[in-house]
C-alpha positions as YAML, in Angstrom:
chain: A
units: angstrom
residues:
- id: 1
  name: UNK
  ca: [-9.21, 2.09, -211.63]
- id: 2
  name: UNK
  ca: [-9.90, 1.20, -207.85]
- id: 3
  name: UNK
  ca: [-10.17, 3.65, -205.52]
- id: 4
  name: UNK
  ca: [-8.15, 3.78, -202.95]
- id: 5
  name: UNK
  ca: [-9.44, 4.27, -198.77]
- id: 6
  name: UNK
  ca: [-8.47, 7.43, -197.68]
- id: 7
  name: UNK
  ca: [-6.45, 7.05, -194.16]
- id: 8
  name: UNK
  ca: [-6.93, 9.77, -192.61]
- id: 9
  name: UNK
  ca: [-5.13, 10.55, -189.26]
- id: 10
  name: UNK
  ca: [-6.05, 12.93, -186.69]
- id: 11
  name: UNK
  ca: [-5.34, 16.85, -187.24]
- id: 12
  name: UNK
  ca: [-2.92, 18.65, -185.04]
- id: 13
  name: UNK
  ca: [-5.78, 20.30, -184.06]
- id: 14
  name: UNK
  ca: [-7.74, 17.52, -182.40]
- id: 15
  name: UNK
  ca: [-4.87, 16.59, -180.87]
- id: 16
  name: UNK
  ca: [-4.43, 19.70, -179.11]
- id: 17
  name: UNK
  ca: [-8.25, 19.95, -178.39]
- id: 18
  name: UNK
  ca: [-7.81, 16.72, -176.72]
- id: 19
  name: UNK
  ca: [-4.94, 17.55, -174.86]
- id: 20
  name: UNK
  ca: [-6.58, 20.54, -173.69]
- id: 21
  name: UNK
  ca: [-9.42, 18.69, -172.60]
- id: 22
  name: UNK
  ca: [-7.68, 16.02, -170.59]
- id: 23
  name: UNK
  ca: [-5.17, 18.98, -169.00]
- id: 24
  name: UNK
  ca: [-8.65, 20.58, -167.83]
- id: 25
  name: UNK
  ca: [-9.70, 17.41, -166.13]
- id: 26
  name: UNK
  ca: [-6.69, 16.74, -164.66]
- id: 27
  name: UNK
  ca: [-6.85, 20.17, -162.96]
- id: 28
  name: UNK
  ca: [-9.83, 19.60, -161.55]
- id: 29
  name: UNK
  ca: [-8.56, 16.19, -160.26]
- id: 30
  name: UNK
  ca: [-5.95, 17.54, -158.73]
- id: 31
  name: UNK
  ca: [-7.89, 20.48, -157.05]
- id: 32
  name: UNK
  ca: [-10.44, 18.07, -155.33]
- id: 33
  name: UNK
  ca: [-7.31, 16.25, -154.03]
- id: 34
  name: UNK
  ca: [-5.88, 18.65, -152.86]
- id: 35
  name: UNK
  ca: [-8.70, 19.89, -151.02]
- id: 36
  name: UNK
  ca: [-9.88, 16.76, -149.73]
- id: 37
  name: UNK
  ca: [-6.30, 16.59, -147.64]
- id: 38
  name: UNK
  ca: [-6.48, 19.67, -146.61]
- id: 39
  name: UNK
  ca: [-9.89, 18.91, -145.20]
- id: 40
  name: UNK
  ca: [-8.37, 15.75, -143.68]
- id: 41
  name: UNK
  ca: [-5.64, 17.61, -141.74]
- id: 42
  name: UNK
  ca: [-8.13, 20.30, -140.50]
- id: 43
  name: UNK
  ca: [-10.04, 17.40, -139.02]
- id: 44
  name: UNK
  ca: [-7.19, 15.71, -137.62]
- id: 45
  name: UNK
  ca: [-5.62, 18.73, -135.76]
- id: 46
  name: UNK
  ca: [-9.32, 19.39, -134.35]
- id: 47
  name: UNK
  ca: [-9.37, 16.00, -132.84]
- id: 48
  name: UNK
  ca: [-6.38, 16.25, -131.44]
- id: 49
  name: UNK
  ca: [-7.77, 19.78, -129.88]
- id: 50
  name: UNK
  ca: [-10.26, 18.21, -128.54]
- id: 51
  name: UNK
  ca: [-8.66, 15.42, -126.66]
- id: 52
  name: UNK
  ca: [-6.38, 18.30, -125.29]
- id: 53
  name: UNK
  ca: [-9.85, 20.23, -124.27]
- id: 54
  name: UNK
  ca: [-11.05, 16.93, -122.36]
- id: 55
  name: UNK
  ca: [-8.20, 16.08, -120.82]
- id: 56
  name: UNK
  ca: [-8.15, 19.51, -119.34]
- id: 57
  name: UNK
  ca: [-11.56, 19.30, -118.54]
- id: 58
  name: UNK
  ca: [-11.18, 16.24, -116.52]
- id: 59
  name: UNK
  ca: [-8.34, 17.39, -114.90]
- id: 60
  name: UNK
  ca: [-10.38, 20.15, -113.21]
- id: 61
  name: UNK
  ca: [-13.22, 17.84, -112.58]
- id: 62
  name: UNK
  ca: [-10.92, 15.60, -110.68]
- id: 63
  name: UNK
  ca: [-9.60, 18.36, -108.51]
- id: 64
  name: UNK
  ca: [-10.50, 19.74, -105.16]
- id: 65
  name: UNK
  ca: [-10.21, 23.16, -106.21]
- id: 66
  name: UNK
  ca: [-13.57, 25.88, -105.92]
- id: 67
  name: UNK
  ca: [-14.12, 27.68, -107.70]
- id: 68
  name: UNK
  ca: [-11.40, 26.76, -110.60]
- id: 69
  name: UNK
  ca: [-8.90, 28.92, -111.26]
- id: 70
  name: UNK
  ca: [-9.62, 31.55, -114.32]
- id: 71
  name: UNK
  ca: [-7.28, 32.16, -117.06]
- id: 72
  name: UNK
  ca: [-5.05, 29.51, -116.49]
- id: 73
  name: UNK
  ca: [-2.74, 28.11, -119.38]
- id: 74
  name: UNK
  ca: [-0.52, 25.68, -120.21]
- id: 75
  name: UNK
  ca: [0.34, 23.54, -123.07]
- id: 76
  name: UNK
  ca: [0.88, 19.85, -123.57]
- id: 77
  name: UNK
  ca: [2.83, 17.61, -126.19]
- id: 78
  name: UNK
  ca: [0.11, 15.67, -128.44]
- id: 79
  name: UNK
  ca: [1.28, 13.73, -132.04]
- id: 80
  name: UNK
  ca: [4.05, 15.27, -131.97]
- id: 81
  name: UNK
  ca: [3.15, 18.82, -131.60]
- id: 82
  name: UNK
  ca: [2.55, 21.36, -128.59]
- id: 83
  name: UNK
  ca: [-0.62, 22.23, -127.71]
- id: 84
  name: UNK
  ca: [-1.69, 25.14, -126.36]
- id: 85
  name: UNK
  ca: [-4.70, 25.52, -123.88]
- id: 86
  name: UNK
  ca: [-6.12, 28.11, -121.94]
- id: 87
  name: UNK
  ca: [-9.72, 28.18, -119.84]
- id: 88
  name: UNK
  ca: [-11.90, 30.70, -118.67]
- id: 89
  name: UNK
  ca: [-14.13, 29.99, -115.86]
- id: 90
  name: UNK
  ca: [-17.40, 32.07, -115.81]
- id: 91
  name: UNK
  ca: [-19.98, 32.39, -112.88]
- id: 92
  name: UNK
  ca: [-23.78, 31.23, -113.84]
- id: 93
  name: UNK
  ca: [-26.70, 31.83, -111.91]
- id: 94
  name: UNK
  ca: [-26.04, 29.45, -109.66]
- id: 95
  name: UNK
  ca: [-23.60, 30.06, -106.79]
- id: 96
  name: UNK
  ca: [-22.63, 26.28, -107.06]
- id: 97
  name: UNK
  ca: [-21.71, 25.86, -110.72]
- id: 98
  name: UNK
  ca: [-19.25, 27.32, -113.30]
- id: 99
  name: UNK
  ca: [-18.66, 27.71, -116.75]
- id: 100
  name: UNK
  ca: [-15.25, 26.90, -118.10]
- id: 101
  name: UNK
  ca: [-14.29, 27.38, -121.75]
- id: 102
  name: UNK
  ca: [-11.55, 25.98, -122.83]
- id: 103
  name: UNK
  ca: [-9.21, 27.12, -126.14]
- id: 104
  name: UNK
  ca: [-6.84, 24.83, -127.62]
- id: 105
  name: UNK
  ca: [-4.79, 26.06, -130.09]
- id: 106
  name: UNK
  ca: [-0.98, 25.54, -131.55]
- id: 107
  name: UNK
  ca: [0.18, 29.01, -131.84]
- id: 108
  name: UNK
  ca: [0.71, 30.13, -127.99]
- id: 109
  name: UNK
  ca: [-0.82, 34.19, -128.56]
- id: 110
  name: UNK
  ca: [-4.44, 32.27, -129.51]
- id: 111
  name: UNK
  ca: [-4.27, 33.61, -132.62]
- id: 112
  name: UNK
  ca: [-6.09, 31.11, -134.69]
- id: 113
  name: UNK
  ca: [-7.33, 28.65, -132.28]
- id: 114
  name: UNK
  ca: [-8.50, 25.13, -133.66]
- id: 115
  name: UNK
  ca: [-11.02, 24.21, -131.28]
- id: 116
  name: UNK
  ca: [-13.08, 25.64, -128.14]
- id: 117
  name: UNK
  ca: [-15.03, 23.52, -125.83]
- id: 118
  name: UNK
  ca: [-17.23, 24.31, -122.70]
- id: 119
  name: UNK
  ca: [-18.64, 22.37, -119.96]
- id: 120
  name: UNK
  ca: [-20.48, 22.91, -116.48]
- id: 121
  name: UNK
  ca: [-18.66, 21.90, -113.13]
- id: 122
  name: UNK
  ca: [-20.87, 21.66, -109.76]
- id: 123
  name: UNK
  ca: [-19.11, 22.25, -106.41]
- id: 124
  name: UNK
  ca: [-17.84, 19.13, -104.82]
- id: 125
  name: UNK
  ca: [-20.04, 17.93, -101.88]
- id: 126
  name: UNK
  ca: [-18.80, 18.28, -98.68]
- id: 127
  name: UNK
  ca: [-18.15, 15.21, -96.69]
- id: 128
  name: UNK
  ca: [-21.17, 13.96, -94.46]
- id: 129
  name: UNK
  ca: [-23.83, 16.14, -96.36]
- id: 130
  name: UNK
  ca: [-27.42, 14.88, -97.54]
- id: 131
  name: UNK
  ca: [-27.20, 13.79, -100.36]
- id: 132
  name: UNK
  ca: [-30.50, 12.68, -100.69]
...
């Protein structure tokens, strides 16, 4: 009598082990995705903040204006969305330069605002002073 080779398949409950295993990677997957966009449109919108913050900035540097105005606002459009900015000029030490913060944001109250910057402006030179 020869013996025959048992075939043997795989149990319903492998299969379902298996299945569980791959669903459990495939969450995980799909969770680092997930939060890797996320983290790539948190840095995009703070770029964009930021070029709104500098453009601002220069804007003041290029004026005449001293002191700047304080608590000014305004918004701009940017990719497509509005921008909202507002800056805060503070006095230092130093009667000839200022502190201006300036908030971006895209909800117009400053609720949650995506980016802050700050810079120091001097007081434009008068013409015919020593400059040296």
């Amino acid at each position: 009598m020869m013996s025959r080779a048992k075939n043997r398949g795989m149990t319903l409950l492998e299969v379902m082990v298996a299945l569980f295993v791959f669903a459990l990677a495939g969450t995980a997957v799909m969770k680092a995705a997930s939060a890797h966009l996320s983290s790539i449109s948190d840095i995009e919108d703070i770029t964009f903040a930021t070029w709104v913050a500098s453009n601002r900035l220069n804007q003041i540097k290029i004026s005449d204006t001293w002191p700047p105005k304080n608590n000014q606002k305004g918004s701009v459009e940017m990719a497509g969305r509005t921008w909202y900015w507002q800056q805060q000029v503070k006095k230092t030490n130093d009667s000839t330069l200022r502190q201006i913060d300036i908030m971006v944001g895209l909800d117009e109250l400053f609720n949650n605002s995506v980016t802050s910057v700050t810079t120091f402006v001097t007081q434009p030179a008068t013409p015919g002073a020593n400059n040296g």
